[in-house]
C-alpha positions, 0 to 999 in steps of 0.5 A, spaced: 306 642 400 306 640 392 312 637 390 314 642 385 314 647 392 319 642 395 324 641 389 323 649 388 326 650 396 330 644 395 334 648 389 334 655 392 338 651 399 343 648 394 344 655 390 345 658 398 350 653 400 354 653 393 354 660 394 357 661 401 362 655 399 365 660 393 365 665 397 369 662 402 364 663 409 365 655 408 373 654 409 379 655 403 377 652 397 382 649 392 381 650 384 378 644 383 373 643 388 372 651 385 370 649 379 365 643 381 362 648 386 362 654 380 358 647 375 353 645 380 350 653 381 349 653 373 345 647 374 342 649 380 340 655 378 337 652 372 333 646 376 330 651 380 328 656 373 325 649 371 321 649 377 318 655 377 
């Protein structure tokens, strides 16, 4: 598996778990940890554009 491969999935497992987090299937979320959750997908979904 190239290196590319393994930063693509690596991305892809980190939008996934954000995404349950703001949806709220990991327990309650304060505002706080909202907006640093709503942060990191934006820079996962552009690492992951760039791998591709």
């Amino acid at each position: 598996m190239s290196i590319e491969s393994k930063d693509r999935h690596h991305w892809i497992d980190e939008i996934a778990f954000l995404e349950a987090r703001l949806n709220g299937s990991q327990g309650d979320i304060d505002k706080e940890d909202r907006a640093a959750c709503e942060e990191a997908l934006k820079s996962a979904k552009i690492n992951l554009a760039a791998c591709r």
